[in-house]
N, C-alpha and C positions, 0 to 999 in steps of 0.2 A: 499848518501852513497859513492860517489867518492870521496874520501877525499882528494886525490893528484893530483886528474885533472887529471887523464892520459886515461881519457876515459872509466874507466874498472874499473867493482868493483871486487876487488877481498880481498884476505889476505893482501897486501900491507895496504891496508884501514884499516884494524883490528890493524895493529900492528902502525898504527898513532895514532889509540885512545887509544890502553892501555897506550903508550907512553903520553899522552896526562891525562887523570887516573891518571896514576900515577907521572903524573908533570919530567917526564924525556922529554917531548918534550912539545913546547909551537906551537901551531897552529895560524894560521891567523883566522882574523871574519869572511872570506869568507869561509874556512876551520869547522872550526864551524858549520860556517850554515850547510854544506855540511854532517856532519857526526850525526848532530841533528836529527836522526831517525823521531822521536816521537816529536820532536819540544817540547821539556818542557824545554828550555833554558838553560840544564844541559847535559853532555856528562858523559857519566855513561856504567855500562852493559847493559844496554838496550837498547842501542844501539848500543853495538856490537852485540847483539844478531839479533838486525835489519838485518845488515849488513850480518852476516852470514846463516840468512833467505834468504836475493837474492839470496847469492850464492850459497848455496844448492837447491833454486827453487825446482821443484817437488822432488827431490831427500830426501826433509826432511819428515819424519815422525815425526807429531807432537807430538803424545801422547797425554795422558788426559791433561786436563787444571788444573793451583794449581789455589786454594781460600787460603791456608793455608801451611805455613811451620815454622817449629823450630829450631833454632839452639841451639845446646848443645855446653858446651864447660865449663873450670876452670879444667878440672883433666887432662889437656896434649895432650887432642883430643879434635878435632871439628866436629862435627856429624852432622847431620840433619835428621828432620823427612818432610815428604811433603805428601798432599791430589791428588799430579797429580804426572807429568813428570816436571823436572828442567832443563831447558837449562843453566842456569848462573846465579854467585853470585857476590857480591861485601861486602866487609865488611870496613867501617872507624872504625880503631883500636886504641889503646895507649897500651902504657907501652911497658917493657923489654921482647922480647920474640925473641924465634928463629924456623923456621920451620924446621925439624927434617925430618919429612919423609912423603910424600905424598901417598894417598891413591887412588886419583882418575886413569881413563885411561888416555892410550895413547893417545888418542883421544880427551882427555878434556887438557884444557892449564889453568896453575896457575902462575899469577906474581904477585907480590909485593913490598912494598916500605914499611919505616917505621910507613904508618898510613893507609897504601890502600894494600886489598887483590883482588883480580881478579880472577875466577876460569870461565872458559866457554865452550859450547862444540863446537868442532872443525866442529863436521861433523853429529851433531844431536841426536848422541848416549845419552842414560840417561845411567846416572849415575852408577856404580855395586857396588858402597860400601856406606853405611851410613854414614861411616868414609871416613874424605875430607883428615884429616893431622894430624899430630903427633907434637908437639910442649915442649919446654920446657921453661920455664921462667916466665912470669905474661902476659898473654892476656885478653885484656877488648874491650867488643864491642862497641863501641859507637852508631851505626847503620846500619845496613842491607837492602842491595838491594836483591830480587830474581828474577829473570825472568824465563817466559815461552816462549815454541814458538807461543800463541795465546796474546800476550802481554795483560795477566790478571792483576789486582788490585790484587795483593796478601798482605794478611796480614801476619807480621811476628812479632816472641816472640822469646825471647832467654832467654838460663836458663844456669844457672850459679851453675856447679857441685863444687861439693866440691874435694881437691886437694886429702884426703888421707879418711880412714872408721873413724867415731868417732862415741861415744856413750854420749851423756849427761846426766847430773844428772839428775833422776826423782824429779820432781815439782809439786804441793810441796810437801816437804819431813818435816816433817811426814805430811801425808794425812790421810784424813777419809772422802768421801769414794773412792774417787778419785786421780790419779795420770799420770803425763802426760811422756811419754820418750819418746824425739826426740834423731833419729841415722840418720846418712850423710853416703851414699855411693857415690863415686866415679864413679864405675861401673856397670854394670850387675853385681849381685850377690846373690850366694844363702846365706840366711839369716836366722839364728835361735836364737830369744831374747827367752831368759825361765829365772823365777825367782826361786828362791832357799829362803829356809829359813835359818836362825842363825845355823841351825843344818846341814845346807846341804842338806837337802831335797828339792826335786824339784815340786815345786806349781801348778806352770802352763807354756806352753809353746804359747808366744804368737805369734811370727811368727815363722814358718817352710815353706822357698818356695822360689822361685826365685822372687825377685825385680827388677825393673830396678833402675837406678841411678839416685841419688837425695836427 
């Protein structure tokens, strides 16, 4: 975890490896070795999570362990769902986007570069908002990192909202006896599909109720 040789693990060590993540600084193989937490021959958040485990030492409260987390993300937020406590994420990105506005605390640090996200927590804190950040442009995830503080095998899915609400054509049309409407939300929202007849008359209503987004 000493990344600089100076004796001391501290912050200093953390901010060689985002620097390092995120290809703003190139490290020596001795350097390397040294911040290779977990020794899987890759320098990642899971190894600054390493890192900021020493230096919290008893001080950290770990929280439940994740098996499971989601990120959400296509409508201008990036969210997440988890089965425990998240220490830190990593995301390899593409496409045109800009981050707009963060969600996380003070307490958690986000850096980025144009293919690598980094979000982690400083001092052990989990997370207060489901919502990481606010974005505008075209974001695609290519792959996800999550860490805990019990360096679990998490498994991770990401799901890809739709940018605005739409409703598509019922299929097939005409039907007998069956008919299929798919709608895209964007967001949480309350949602009321009801059909009507040629006369205006109202048939039936088939959802009335809050959805989540999808």
């Amino acid at each position: 975890g000493d990344v600089n040789f100076d004796g001391i693990i501290n912050v200093l060590d953390v901010v060689m490896l985002v620097g390092a993540i995120l290809d703003t600084l190139i490290l020596e193989s001795d350097q390397m070795v040294a911040g290779d937490l977990n020794q899987d021959d890759i320098i990642n958040v899971l190894d600054i999570v390493g890192i900021i485990d020493i230096i919290l030492g008893d001080l950290l409260t770990r929280g439940k362990s994740t098996n499971q987390a989601e990120l959400h993300y296509g409508n201008g937020i990036l969210s997440y769902e988890a089965d425990g406590a998240v220490a830190g994420l990593q995301l390899e990105v593409s496409s045109d986007f800009n981050i707009t506005d963060t969600h996380i605390s003070d307490a958690w640090e986000i850096k980025y570069s144009d293919n690598t996200i980094i979000m982690f927590s400083m001092d052990g804190s989990n997370l207060e908002s489901k919502t990481l950040f606010s974005y505008n442009g075209t974001l695609i995830i290519e792959s996800a990192i999550v860490a805990d503080w019990h360096n679990s095998d998490i498994a991770i899915s990401t799901i890809l909202f739709p940018k605005e609400i739409a409703l598509q054509p019922a299929y097939p049309n005409p039907f007998n006896p069956i008919t299929y409407i798919n709608f895209e939300l964007p967001l949480e929202s309350e949602v009321s599909i009801q059909i009507f007849n040629l006369q205006g008359r109202l048939l039936n209503t088939l959802v009335n109720g809050h959805m989540n987004a999808g």
